[in-house]
Backbone as a chain_set.jsonl record, in Angstrom:
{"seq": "XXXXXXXXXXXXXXXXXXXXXXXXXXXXXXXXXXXXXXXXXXXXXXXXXXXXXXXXXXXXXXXXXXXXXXXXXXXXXXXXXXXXXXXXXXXXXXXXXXXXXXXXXXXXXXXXXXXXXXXXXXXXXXXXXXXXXXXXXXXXXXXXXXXXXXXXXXXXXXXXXXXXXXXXXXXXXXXX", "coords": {"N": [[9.451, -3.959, 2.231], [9.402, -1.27, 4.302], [6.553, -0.424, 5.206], [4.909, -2.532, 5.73], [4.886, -4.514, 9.125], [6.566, -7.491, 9.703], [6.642, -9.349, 11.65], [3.933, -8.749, 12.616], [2.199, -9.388, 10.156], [3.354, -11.908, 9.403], [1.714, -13.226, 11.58], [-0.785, -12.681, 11.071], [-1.523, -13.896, 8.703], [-1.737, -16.639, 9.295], [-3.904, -16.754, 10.821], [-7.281, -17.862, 10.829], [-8.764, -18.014, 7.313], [-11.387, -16.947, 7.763], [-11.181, -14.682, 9.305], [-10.786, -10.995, 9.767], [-8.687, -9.273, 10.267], [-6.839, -10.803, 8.544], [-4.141, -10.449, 6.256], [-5.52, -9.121, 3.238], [-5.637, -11.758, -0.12], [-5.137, -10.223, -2.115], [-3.134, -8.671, -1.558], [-0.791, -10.727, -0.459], [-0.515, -11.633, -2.589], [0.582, -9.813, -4.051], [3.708, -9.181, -2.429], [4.245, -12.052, -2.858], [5.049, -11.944, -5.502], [6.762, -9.941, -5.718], [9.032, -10.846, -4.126], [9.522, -13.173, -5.772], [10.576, -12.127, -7.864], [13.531, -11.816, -6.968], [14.536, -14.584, -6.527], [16.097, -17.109, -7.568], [14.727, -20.112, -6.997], [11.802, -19.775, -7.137], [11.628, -17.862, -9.203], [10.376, -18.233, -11.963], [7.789, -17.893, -10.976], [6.812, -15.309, -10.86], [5.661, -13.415, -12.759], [2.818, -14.669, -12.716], [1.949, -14.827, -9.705], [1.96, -12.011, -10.071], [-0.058, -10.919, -11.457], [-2.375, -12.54, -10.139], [-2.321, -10.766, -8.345], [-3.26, -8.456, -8.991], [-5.423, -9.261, -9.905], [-6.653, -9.537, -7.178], [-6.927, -7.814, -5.853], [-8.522, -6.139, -7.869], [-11.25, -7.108, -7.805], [-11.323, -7.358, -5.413], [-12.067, -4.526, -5.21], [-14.163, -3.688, -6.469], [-16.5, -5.164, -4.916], [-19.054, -4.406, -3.4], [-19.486, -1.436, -2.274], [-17.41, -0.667, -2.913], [-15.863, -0.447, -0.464], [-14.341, -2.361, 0.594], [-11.858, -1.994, -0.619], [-11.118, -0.124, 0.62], [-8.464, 0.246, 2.323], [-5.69, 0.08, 4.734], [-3.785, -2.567, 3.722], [-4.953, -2.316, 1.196], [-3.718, -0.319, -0.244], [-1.234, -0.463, 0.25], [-0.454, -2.98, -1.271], [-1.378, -1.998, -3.992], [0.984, 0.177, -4.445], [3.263, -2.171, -3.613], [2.564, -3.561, -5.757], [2.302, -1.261, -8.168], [5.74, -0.843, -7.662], [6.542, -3.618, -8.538], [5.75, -3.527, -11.561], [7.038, -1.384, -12.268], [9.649, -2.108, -11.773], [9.923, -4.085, -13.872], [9.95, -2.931, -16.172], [7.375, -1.793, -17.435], [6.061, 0.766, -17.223], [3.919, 2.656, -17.537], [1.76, 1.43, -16.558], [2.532, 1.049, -14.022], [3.091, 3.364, -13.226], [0.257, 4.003, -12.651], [-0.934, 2.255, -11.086], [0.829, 3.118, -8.721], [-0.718, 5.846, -8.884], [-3.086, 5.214, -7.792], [-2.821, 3.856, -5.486], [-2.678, 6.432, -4.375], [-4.189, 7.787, -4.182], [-5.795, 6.051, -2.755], [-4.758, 6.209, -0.189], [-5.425, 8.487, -0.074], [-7.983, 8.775, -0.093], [-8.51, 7.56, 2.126], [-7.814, 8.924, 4.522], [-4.894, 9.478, 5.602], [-3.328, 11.179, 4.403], [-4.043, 12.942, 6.728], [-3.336, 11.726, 9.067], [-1.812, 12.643, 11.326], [-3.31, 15.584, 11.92], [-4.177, 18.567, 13.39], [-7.207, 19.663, 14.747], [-9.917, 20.266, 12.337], [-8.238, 19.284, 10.551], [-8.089, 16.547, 10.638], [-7.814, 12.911, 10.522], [-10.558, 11.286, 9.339], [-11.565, 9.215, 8.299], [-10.431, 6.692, 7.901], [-10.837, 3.358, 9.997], [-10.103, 3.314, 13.571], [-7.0, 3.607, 15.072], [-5.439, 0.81, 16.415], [-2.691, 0.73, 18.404], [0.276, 2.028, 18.388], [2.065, 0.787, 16.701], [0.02, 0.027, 14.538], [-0.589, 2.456, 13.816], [2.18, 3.457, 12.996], [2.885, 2.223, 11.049], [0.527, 2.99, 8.937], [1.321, 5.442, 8.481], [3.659, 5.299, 7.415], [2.447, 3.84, 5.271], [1.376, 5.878, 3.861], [3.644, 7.518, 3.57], [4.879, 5.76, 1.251], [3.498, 5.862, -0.17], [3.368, 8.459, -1.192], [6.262, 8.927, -1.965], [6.842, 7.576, -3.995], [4.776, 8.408, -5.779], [6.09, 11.217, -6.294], [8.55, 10.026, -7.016], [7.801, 8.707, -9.95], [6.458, 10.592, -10.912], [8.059, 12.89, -11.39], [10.273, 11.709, -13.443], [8.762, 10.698, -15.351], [7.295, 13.048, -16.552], [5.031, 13.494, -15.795], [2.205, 14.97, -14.105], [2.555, 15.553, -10.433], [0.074, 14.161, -7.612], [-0.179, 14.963, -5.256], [-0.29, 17.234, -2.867], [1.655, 19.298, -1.179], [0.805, 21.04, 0.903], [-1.512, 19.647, 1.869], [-0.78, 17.956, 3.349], [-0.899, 16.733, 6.54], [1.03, 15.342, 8.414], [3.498, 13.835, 10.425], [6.08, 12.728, 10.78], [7.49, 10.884, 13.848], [9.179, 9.8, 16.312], [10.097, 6.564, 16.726], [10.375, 3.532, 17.585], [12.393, 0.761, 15.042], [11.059, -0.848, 12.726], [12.186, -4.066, 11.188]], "CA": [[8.77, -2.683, 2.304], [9.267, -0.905, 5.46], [5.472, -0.292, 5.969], [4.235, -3.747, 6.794], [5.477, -5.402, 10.218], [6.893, -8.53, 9.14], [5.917, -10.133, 12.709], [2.537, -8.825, 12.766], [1.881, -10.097, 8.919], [3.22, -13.219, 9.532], [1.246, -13.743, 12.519], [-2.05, -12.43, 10.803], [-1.171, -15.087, 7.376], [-1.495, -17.682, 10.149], [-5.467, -16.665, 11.172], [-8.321, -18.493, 9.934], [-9.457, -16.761, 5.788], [-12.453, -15.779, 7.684], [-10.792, -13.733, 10.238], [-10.987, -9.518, 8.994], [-7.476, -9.014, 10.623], [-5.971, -11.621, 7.843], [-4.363, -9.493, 4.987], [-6.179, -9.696, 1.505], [-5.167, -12.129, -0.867], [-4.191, -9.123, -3.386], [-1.839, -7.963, -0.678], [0.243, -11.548, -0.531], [0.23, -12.09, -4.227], [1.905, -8.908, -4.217], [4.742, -9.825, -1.885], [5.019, -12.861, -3.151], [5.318, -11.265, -6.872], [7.919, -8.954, -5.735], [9.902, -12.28, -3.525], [10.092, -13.824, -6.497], [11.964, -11.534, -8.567], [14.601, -11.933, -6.589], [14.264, -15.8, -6.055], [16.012, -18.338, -8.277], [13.521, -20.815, -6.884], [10.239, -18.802, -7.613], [11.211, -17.107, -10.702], [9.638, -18.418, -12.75], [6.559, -17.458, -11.061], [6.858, -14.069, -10.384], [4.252, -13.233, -13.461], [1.893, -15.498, -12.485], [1.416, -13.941, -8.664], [1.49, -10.455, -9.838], [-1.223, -11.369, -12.351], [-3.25, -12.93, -8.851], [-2.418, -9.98, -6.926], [-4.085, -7.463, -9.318], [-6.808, -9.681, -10.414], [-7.911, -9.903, -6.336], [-6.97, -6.113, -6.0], [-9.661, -5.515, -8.796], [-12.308, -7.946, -7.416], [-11.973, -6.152, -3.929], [-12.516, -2.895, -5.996], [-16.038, -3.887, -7.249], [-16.991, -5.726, -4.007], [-19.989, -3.916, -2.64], [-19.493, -0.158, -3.095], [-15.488, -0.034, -2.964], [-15.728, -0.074, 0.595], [-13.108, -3.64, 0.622], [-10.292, -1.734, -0.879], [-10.908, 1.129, 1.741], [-7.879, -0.339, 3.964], [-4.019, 0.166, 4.627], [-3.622, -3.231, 3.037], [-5.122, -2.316, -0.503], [-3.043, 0.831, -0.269], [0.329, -1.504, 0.401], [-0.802, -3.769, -2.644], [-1.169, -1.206, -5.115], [2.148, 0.432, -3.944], [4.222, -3.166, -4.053], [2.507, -3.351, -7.91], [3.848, -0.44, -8.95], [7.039, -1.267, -7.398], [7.013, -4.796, -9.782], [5.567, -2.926, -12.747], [8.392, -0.324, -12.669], [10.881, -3.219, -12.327], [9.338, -4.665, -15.073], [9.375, -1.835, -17.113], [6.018, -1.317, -17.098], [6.399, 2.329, -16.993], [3.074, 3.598, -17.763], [0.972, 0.826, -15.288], [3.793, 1.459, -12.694], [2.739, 4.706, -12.888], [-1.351, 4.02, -13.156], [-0.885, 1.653, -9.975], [1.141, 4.362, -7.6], [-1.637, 6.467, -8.348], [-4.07, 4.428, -7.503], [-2.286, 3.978, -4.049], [-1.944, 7.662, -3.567], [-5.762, 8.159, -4.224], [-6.783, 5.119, -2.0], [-4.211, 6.858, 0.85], [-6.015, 10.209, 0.432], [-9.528, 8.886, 0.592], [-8.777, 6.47, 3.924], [-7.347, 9.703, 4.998], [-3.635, 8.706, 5.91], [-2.32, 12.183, 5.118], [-4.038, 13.705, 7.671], [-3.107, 11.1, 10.543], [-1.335, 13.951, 12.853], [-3.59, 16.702, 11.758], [-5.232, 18.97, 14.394], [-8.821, 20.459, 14.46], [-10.629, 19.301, 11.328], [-7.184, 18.359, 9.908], [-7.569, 14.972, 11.529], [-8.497, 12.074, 9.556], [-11.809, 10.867, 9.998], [-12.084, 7.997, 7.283], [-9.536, 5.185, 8.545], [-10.915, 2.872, 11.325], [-9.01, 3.984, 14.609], [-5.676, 2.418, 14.93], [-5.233, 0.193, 17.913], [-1.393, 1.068, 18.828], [1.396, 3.019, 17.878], [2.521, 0.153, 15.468], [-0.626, 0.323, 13.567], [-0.395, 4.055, 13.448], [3.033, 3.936, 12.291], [2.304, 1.7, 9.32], [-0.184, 3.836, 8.273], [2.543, 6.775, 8.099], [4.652, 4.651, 6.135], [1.953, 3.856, 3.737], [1.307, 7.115, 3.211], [4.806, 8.479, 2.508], [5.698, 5.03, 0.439], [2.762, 6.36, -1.763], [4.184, 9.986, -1.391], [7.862, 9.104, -2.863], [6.585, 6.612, -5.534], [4.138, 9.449, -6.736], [6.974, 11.614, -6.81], [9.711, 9.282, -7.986], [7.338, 8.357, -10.874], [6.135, 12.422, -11.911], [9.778, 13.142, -11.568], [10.562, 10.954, -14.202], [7.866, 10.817, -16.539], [7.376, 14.485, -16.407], [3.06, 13.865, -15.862], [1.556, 15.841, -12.523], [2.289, 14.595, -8.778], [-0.931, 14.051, -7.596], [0.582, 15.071, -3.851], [0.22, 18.836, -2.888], [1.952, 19.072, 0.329], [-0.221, 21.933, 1.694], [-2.724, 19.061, 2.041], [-0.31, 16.594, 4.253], [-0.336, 16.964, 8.08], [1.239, 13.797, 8.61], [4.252, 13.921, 10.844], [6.838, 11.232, 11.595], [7.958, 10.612, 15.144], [10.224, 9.276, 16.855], [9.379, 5.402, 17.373], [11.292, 1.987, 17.427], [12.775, 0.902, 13.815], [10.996, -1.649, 11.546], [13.037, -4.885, 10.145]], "C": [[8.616, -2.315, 3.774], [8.091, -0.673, 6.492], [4.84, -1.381, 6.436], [5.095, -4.523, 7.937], [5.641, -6.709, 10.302], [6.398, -9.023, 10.289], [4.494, -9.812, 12.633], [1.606, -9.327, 11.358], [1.713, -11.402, 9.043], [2.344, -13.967, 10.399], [-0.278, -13.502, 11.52], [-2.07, -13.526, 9.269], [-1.82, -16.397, 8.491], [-3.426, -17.664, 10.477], [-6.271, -17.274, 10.125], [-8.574, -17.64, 8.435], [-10.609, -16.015, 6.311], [-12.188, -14.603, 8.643], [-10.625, -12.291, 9.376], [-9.492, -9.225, 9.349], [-6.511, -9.818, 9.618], [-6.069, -10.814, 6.941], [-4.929, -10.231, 3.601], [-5.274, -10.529, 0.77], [-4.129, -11.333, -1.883], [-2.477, -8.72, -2.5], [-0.778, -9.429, -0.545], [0.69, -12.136, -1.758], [1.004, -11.057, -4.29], [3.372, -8.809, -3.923], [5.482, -10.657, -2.648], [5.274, -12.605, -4.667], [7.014, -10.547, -6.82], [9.177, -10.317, -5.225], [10.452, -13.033, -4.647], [10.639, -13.498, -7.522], [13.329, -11.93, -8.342], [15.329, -13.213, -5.961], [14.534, -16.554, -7.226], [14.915, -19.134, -8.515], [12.452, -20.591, -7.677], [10.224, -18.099, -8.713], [10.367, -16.971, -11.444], [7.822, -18.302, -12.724], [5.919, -16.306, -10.588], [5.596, -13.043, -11.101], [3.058, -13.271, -13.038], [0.994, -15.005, -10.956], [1.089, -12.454, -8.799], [-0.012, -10.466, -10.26], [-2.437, -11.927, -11.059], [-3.656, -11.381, -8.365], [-3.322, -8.739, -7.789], [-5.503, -7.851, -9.92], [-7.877, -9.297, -8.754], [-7.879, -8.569, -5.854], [-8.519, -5.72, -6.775], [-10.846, -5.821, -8.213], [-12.358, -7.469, -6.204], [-12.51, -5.222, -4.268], [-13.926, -3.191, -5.626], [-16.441, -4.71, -6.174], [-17.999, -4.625, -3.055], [-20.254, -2.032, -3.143], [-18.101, 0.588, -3.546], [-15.173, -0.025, -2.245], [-14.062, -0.829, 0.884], [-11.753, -2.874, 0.675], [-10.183, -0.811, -0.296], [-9.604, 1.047, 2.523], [-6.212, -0.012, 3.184], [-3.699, -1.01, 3.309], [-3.85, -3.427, 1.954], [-3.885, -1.137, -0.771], [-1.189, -0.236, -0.685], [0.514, -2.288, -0.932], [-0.647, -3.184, -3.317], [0.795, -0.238, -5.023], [3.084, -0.997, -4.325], [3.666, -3.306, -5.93], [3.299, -2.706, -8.363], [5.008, -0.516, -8.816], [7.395, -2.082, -8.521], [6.42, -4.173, -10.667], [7.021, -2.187, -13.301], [9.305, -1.196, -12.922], [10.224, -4.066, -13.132], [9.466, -3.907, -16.213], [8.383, -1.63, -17.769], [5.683, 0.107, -16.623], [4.626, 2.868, -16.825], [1.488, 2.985, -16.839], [1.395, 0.63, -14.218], [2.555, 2.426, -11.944], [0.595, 4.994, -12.021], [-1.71, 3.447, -11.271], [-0.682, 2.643, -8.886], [-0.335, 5.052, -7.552], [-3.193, 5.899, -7.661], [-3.827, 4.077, -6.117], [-2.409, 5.097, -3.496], [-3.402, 7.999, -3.546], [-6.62, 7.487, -2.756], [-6.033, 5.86, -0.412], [-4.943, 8.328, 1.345], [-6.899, 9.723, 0.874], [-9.655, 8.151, 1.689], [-8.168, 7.984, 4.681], [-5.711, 9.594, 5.726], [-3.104, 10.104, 5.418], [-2.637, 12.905, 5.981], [-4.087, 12.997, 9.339], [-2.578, 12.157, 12.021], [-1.685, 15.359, 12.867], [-4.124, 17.095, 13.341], [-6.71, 19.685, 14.459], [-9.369, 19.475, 13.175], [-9.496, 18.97, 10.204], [-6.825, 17.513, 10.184], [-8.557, 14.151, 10.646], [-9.549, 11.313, 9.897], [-12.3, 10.022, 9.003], [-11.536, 6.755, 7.619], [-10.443, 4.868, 9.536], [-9.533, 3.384, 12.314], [-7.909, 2.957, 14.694], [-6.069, 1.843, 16.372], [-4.271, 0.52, 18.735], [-0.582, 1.252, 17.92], [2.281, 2.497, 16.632], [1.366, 0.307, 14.111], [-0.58, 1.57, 13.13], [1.225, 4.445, 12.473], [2.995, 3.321, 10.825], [1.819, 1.838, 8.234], [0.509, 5.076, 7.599], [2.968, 6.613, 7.153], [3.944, 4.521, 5.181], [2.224, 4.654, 3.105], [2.718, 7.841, 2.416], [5.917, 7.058, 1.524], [5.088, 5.961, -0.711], [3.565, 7.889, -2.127], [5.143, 9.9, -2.384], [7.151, 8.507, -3.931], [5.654, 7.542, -6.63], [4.991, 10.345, -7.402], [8.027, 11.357, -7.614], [9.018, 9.295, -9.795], [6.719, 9.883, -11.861], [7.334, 12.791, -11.924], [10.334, 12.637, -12.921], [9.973, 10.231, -15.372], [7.544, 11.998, -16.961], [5.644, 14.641, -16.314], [3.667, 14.291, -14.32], [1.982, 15.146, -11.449], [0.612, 14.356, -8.586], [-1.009, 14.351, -5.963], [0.281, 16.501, -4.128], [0.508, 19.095, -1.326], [1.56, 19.904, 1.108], [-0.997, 20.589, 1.965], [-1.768, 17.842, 2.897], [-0.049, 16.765, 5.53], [-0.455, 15.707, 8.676], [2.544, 13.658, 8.853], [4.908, 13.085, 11.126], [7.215, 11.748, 12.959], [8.544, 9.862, 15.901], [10.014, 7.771, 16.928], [10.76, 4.509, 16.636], [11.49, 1.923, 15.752], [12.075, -0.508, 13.558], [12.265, -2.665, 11.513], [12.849, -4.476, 9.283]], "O": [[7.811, -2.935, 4.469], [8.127, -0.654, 7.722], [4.214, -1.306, 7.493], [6.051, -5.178, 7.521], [4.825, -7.269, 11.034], [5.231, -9.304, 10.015], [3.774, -10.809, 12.579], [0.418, -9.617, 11.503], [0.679, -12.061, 8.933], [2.126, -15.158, 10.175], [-0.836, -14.584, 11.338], [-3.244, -13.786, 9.007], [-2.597, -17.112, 7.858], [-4.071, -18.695, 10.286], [-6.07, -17.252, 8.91], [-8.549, -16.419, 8.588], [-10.993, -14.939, 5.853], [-12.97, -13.655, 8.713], [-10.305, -12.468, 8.201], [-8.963, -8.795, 8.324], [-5.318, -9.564, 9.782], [-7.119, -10.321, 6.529], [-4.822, -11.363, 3.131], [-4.087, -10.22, 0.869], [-2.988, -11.568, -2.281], [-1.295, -8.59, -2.817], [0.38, -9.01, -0.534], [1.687, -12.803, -2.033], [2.182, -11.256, -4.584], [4.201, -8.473, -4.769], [6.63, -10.519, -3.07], [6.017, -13.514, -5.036], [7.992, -10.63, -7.563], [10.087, -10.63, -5.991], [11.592, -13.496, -4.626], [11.216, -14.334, -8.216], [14.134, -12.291, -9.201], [16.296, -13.175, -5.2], [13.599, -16.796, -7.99], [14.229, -19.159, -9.537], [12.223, -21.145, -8.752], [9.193, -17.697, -9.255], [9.673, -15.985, -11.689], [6.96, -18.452, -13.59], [4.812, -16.233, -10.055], [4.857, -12.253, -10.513], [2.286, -12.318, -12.931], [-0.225, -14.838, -10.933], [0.337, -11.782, -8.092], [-0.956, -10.102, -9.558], [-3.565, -11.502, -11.309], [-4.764, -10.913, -8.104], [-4.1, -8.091, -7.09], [-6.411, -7.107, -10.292], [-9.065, -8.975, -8.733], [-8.943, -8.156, -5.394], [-9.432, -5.102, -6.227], [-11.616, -4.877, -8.035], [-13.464, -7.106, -5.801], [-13.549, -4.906, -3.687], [-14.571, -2.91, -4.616], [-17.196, -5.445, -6.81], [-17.534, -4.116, -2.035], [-20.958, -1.566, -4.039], [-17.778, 1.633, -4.11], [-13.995, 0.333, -2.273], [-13.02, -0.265, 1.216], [-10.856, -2.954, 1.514], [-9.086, -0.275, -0.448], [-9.567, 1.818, 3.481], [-5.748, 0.083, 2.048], [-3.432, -0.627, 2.17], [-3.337, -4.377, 1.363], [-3.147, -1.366, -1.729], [-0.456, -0.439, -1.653], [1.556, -2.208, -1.583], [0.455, -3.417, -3.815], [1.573, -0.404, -5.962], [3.668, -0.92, -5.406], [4.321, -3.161, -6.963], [4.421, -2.935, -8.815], [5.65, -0.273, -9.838], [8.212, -1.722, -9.368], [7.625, -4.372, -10.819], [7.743, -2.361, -14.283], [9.843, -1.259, -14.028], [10.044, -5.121, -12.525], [9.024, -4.355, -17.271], [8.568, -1.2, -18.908], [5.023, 0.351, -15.613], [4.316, 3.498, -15.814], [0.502, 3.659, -16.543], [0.728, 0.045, -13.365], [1.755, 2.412, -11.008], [0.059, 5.8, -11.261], [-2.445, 4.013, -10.462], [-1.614, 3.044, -8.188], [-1.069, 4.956, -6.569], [-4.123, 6.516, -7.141], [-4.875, 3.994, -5.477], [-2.32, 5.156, -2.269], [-3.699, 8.667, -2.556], [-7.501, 7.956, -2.035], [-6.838, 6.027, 0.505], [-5.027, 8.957, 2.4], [-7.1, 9.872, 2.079], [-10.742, 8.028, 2.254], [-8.206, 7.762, 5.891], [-5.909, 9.767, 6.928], [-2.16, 10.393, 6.155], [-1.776, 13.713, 6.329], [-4.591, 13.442, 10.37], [-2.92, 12.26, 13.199], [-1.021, 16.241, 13.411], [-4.4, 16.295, 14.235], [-6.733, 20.556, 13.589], [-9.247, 18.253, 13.095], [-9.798, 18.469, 9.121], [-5.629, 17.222, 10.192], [-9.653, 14.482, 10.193], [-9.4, 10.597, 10.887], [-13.513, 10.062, 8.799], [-12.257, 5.757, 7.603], [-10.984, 5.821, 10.098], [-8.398, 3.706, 11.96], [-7.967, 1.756, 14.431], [-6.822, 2.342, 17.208], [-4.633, 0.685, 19.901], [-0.628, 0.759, 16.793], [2.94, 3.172, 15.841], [1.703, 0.614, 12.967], [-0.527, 1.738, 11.912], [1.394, 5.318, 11.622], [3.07, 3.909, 9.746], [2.082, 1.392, 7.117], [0.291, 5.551, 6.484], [2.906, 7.308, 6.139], [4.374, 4.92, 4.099], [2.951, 4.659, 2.111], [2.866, 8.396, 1.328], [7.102, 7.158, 1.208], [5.62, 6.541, -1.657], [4.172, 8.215, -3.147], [5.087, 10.522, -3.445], [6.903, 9.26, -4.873], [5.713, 7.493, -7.858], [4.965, 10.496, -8.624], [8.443, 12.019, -8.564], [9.652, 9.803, -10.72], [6.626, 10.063, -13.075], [7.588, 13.131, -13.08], [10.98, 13.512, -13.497], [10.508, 9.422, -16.13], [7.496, 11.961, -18.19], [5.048, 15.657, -16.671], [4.715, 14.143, -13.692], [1.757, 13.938, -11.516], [-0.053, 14.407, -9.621], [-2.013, 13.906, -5.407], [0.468, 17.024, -5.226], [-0.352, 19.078, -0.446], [1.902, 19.679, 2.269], [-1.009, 20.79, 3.18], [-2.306, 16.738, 2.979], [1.136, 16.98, 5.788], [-1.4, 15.124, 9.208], [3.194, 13.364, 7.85], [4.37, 12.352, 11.956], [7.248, 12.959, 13.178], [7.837, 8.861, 16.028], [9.165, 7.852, 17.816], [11.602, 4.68, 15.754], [10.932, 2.784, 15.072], [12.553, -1.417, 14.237], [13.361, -2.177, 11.79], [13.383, -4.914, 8.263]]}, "num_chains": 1, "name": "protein.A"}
C-alpha cells in the first residue's frame, strides 16, 4: 500500500509497545492479513490475523471516547480490511470497512490537508515533515478510490463529494 513508508514502519515496529509513535496492533494484523494471502508459508493464517486486526480495530473504537482510532493508522487499517474483505469476497463488509475509512479520513480531516482559509484541516495532529504529510494524502485518496471503486460496483452512494476535497498532490520523491 503506497501510503505507509515501509522504512519509517519498520523502524517504528522496532520501538518499545509503550512508545505512541509504534503503529496499532489493528494496523499490523492488517498487513500481515493481507502478506499472507499471497504467502505459501503464512496461508494458512491469513484468517486468523484479519480476525486480530479487526478485533483490535474495534477495541481502539470503544477506547475512551473514539479518540484512539482518531489517527492515519486506523484509517490505513480499515482501508487494508476492505482491501482483504473484497479479496475475499466479502463484498458487503469490504464495502462497510472502506466506509468506515472514508468517515475516519473525513473526521481527522485529511481531505482538507491543502485547503486555504477555513478550508484547512484542523483535526489531525500537525505533521512533522513532508513524509508524514504525504502519507496522509495517500490515505486520503486510498480511501477516495476504494469508496469509489466499491459504489461503482455495487451501485450504493459514494460517500465522497468532491466539492468537499481540497487536498492536492505535489510533486515529492516516490514511495517503494
Amino acid at each position: 500500500m503506497p501510503a505507509i513508508h515501509p522504512a519509517r514502519y519498520l523502524a517504528a515496529c522496532s520501538l518499545p509497545s509503550t512508545s505512541r509513535l509504534r503503529p496499532p496492533h489493528c494496523l499490523c494484523y492488517a498487513i500481515w492479513a493481507l502478506s499472507a494471502l499471497t504467502s505459501e508459508t503464512y496461508r494458512p493464517f491469513h484468517d486468523i490475523f484479519y480476525r486480530r486486526a479487526r478485533k483490535y480495530a474495534d477495541l481502539d473504537e470503544m477506547k475512551g471516547w473514539g479518540e484512539v482510532s482518531m489517527s492515519v493508522a486506523h484509517i490505513q487499517t480499515w482501508i487494508l480490511i476492505g482491501v482483504y474483505e473484497q479479496t475475499n469476497m466479502q463484498f458487503a463488509r469490504g464495502w462497510i470497512s472502506a466506509r468506515k475509512a472514508t468517515s475516519l479520513a473525513f473526521a481527522t480531516g485529511l481531505h482538507k490537508l491543502d485547503g486555504v482559509g477555513l478550508a484547512v484541516s484542523n483535526y489531525a495532529s500537525p505533521t512533522t515533515d513532508w513524509i508524514e504529510l504525504e502519507q496522509r494524502r495517500r490515505t486520503f485518496w486510498l480511501s477516495f478510490i476504494q469508496d469509489k471503486f466499491l459504489s461503482t460496483g455495487s451501485g450504493l452512494p459514494v460517500a465522497v463529494d468532491e466539492r468537499d476535497v481540497s487536498n492536492t498532490k505535489q510533486e515529492l520523491p516516490q514511495f517503494l
